[in-house]
ZAMARGU-4260 file (C-alpha; in steps of 0.2 Angstrom, whole numbers, plus 5000, padded with zeros to 4 digits):
<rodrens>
0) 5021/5169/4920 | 5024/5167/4937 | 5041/5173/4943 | 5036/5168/4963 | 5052/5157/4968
5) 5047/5137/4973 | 5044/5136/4991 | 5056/5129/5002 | 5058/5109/5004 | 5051/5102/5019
10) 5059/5091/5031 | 5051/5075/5024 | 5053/5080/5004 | 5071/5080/5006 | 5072/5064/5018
15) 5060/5056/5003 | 5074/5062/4989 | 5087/5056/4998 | 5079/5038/5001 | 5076/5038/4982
20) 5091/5044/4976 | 5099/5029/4990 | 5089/5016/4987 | 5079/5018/4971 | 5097/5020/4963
25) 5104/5006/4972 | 5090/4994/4965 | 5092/5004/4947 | 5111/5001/4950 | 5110/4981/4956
30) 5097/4977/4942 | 5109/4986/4929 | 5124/4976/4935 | 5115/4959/4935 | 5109/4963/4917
35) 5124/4971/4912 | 5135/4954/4917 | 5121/4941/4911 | 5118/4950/4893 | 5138/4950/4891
40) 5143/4935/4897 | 5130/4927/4884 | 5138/4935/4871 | 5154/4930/4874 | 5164/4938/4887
45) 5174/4932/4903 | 5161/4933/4917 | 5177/4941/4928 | 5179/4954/4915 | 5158/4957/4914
50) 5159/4960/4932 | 5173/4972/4934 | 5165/4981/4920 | 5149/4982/4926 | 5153/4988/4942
55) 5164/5002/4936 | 5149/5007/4924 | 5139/5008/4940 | 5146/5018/4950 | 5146/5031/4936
60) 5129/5027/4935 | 5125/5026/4953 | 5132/5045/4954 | 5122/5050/4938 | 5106/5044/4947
65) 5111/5051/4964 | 5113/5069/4957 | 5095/5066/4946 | 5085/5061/4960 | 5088/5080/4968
70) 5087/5086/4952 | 5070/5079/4948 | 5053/5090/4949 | 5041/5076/4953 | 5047/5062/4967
75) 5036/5050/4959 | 5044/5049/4944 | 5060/5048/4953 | 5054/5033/4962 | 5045/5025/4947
80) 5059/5027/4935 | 5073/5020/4950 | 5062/5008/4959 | 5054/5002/4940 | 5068/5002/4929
85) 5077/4991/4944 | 5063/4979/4945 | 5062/4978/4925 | 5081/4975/4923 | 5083/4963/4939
90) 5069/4953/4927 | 5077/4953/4911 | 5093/4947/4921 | 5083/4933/4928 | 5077/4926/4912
95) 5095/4928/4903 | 5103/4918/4916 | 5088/4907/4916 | 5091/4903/4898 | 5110/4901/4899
100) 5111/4889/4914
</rodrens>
């Protein structure tokens, strides 16, 4: 087992995290916000309240995703998991609020 420390980030890794960490958890965060308000208000809740609700979950969320992003070995995944998971849940929303109107 190595014990040799990681070398350090260049300037361009950590420029790469923090567009993920902005971005991709912007797009993780919108997509989870238009699913998060299309899912409850078809099952039955005020669309005002769906909205305050998901935007407060966000921002937890947002701040979760933020601090992973850094966290993260590989960028890739980073950017796949953000930039994937807000593309998949921006297309669920879609099709709810597809069927609903």
């Amino acid at each position: 087992m190595s014990t040799t420390p990681f070398p350090p980030p260049t300037r361009l890794h950590i420029v790469a995290r923090i567009a993920a960490a902005m971005l991709g958890g912007y797009a993780l965060c919108w997509g989870f916000v238009a699913l998060f308000i299309a899912s409850m208000f078809a099952a039955g809740m005020p669309f005002h309240d769906a909205e305050s609700l998901s935007y407060m979950l966000a921002f937890l969320l947002f701040l979760g995703l933020f601090l992973w992003a850094f966290a993260a070995r590989s960028l890739a995944r980073v950017w796949g998991v953000l930039a994937g998971g807000g593309a998949l849940m921006s297309a669920a929303a879609w099709l709810i609020q597809r069927t609903l109107l």
